[in-house]
C-alpha positions in Angstrom: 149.8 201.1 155.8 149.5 200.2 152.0 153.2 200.2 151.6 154.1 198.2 154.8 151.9 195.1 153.2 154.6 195.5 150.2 157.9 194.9 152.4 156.5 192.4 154.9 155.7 189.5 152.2 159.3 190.0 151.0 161.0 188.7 154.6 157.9 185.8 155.1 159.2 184.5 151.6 162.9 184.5 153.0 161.7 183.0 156.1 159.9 180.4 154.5 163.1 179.8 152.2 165.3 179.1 155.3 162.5 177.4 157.2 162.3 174.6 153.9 166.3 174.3 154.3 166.0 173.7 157.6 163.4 171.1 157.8 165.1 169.3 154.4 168.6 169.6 156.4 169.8 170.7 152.6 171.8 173.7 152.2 171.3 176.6 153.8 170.8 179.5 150.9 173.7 182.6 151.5 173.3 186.2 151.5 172.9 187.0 148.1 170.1 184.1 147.2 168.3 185.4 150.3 168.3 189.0 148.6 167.2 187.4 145.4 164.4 185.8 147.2 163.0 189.3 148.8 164.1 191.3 145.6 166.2 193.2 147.7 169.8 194.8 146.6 172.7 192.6 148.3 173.8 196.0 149.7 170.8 196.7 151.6 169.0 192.8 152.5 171.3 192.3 155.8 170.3 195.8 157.3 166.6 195.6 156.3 166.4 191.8 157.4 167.4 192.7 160.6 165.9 195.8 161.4 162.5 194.6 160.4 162.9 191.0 161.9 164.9 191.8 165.2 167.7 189.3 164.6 170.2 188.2 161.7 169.9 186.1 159.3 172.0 183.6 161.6 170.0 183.7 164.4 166.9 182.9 162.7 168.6 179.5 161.1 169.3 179.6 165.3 166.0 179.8 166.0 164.6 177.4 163.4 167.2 174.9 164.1 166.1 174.8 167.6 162.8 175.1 167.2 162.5 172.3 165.2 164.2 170.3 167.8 161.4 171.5 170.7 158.9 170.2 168.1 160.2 166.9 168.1 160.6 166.8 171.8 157.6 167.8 172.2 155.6 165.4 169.9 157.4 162.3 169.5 159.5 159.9 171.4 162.5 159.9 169.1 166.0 160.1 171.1 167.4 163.2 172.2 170.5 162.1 170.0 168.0 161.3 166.5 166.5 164.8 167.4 169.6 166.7 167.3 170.8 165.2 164.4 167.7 165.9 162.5 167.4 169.4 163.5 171.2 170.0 162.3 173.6 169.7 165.5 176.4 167.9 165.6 176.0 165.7 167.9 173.3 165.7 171.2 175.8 167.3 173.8 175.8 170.4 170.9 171.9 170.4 171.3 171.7 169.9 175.0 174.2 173.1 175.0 172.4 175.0 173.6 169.3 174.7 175.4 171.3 175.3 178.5 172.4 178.6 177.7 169.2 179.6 175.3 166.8 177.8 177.6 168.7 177.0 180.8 166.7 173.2 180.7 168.0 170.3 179.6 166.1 168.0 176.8 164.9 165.7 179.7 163.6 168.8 181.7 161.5 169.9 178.7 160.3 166.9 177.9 159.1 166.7 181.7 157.3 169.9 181.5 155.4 169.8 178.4 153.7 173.2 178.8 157.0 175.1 179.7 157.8 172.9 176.4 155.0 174.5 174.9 155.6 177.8 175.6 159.0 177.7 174.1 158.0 176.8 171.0 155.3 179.3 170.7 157.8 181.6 171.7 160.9 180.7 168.9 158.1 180.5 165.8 158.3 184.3 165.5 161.2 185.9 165.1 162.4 188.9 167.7 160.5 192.4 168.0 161.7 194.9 165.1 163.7 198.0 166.3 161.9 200.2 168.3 162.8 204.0 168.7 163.2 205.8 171.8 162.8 209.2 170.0 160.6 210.3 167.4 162.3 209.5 163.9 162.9 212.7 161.7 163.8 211.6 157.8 164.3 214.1 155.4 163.8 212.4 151.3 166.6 214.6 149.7 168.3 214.9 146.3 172.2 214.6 146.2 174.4 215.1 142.9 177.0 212.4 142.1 180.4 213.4 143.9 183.8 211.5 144.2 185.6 211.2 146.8 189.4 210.2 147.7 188.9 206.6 149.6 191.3 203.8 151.4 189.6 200.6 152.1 189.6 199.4 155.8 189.4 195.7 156.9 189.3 195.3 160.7 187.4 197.0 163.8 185.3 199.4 163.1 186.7 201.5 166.3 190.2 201.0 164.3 188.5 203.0 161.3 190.2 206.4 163.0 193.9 204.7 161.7 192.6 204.5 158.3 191.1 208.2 158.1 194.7 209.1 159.5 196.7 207.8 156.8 194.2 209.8 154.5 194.8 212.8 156.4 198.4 212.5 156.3 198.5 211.8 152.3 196.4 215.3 152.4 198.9 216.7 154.3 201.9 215.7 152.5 200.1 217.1 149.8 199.3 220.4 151.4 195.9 219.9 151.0 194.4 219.8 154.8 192.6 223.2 153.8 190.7 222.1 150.8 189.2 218.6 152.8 185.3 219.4 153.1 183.6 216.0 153.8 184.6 212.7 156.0 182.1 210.3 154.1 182.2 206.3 155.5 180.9 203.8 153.1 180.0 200.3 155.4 180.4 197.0 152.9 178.7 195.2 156.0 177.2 195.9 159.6 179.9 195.2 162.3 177.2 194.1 164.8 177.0 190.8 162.7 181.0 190.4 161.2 184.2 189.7 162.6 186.2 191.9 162.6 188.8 190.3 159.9 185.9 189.8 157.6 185.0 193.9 158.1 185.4 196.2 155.2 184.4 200.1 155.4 185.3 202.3 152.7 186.9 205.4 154.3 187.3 208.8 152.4 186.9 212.6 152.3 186.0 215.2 149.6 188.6 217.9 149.0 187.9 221.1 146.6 190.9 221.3 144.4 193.0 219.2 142.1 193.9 216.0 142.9 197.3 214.8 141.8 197.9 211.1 141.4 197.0 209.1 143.8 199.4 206.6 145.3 197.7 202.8 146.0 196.0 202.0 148.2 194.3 205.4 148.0 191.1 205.7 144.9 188.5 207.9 143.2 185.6 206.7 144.1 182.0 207.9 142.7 178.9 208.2 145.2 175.9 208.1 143.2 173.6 210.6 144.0 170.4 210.8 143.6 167.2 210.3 145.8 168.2 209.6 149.5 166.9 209.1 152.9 168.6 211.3 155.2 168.2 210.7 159.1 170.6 212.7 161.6 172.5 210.2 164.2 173.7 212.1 167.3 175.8 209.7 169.7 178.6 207.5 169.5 179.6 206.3 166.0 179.8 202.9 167.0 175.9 203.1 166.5 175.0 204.4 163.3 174.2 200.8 162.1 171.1 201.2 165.4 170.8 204.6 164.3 169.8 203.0 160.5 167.5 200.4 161.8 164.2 202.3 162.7 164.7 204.1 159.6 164.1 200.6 157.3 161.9 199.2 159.9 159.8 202.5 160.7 159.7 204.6 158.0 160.7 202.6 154.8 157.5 200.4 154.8 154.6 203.1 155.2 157.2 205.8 152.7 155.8 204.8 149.4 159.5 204.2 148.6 161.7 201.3 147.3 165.4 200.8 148.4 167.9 201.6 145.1 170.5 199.4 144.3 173.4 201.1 145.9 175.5 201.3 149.0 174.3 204.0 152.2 177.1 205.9 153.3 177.9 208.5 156.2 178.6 212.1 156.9 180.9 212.6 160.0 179.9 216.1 161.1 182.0 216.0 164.2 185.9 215.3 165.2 186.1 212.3 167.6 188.7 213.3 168.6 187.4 217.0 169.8 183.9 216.6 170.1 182.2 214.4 173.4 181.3 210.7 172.4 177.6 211.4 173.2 176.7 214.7 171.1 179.2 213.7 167.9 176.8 214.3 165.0 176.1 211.8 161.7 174.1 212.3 158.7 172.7 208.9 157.2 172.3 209.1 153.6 170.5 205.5 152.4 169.5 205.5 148.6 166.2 205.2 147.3 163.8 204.7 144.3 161.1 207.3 143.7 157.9 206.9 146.0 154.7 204.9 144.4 152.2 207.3 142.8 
C-alpha cells in the first residue's frame, strides 16, 4: 500500500486548501489551482478528485460550507442569520434551505437536538465513500504508438455525441472513404456527470487507413499521444464510461506504482449503438500514464 500513501496526501492538501477558503470566506481556488495544489495534470484532477473522494469538487465546498454552519450552531449562540452569512449563504432562508433538503431539520430543530446536531457534523467532516466496484477490476498497463485521427469538436449532451459522429461519417462518405474507417475514438474535455451540457466539450473522431484529402472546418488532424496507458474494458451503456473510469483511479492507480501523465484519456467504441444492445456495447478505456516507481 506504499503507493496509495503517495496519492492520498495530494487530495488532504486540496482539502485543506478549500477548507482555509471556506473558513476565511476569501476566494474559492478553481480547477486548475486545485491541480496545482495536488500536482496533478488539469486533464486528469476532476476525475481522480472525485473518484477517490466520492463527490466533486463542488460538493465538498457544499459540504464545508455547511458544515461550518452546524459548527456554529452547534457551539455558539450567534443568529441563524450571522451563521449563514459567515459560512457563505446568501442570506438565512438560503441556509435554512438547504438544511431542509440536505438535512430535512430546520436550524431551530438542530439546535434543539444537539446530538442529532452532533452527528451531522461528524458525519459532513469526511467526504463521501470512494467508488466501489461491483466486479473485479481487470487493467491491462499497455504501450500504444502515437496515431492521428480525423476529429469534430462537440459541445452539448453527451447522448447528442451520435449527431457529431454522423456528420463525420457522412464527410467519409462523401469522400468514399466508409471502407477505410478502423477506429471510433472519443476524447472527453470534462466529465458530463459534473457539466452542463452547454459547457460540454468531447472531441469526436475516427482513424481511416488511406489518404486524407483536405479537410473542410470544422473537421482536424489531431495527434493521440501514445505511449504508456491504462487500459480497462467498459461493457454497458456509454453514458457510463466516466463510472466505468472511477475504480480504475480510485482502485488501482494508488497501489500501481504508477503516476498519471499529462495528457487527455480517450475511448475506443468497439460496438455500434445503433446495432448492438445498450447493455453489452463494449468500450476500451485508454488513460495515460508515467512509468511505474522502481
Amino acid at each position: 500500500m506504499k503507493a496509495q500513501a503517495s496519492h492520498l496526501p495530494k487530495l488532504d492538501r486540496v482539502i485543506a486548501c478549500l477548507q482555509q477558503a471556506v473558513a476565511s470566506g476569501g476566494l474559492l481556488p478553481d480547477l486548475e489551482a486545485l491541480a496545482a495544489v495536488a500536482h496533478y495534470s488539469p486533464y486528469h484532477f476532476h476525475r481522480v478528485y472525485r473518484a477517490m473522494t466520492g463527490e466533486t469538487v463542488g460538493r465538498t465546498v457544499q459540504r464545508l460550507r455547511l458544515l461550518k454552519a452546524l459548527q456554529r450552531l452547534h457551539e455558539s449562540d450567534a443568529s441563524v442569520t450571522e451563521i449563514a452569512l459567515l459560512a457563505g449563504y446568501d442570506t438565512p432562508q438560503a441556509l435554512s434551505r438547504v438544511l431542509r433538503e440536505t438535512l430535512d431539520a430546520s436550524p431551530t430543530e438542530l439546535r434543539a437536538d444537539p446530538a442529532l446536531l452532533a452527528r451531522y457534523v461528524q458525519q459532513l467532516s469526511r467526504p463521501a465513500a470512494s467508488a466501489k466496484q461491483s466486479a473485479p477490476l481487470s487493467v491491462e498497463v499497455v504501450t500504444l504508438e502515437p496515431f492521428e485521427v480525423v476529429a469534430l469538436r462537440a459541445q452539448g449532451a453527451f447522448d447528442d455525441l451520435d449527431g457529431s459522429f454522423g456528420e463525420l461519417f457522412g464527410w467519409a462518405a462523401e469522400q468514399g472513404l466508409v471502407e477505410h474507417l478502423q477506429q471510433l475514438i472519443g476524447i472527453p474535455l470534462g466529465d458530463h456527470r459534473e457539466l452542463p451540457a452547454e459547457e460540454l466539450l468531447f472531441d469526436c473522431a475516427v482513424t481511416l487507413d488511406a489518404a486524407l484529402p483536405a479537410l473542410p472546418t470544422p473537421l482536424r488532424m489531431l495527434r493521440i499521444e501514445g505511449g504508456l496507458m491504462a487500459r480497462v474494458r467498459h461493457v454497458g451503456s456509454y453514458s457510463l464510461l466516466e463510472d466505468a473510469t472511477d475504480p480504475l483511479l480510485a482502485q488501482w492507480l494508488p497501489t500501481s506504482g504508477h503516476g498519471l501523465r499529462d495528457a487527455p484519456l480517450h475511448y475506443i467504441f468497439l460496438d455500434d449503438p445503433e446495432q448492438t444492445p445498450e447493455a453489452i456495447l463494449r468500450a476500451d478505456v485508454y488513460v495515460p500514464l508515467t512509468a511505474a516507481e522502481g
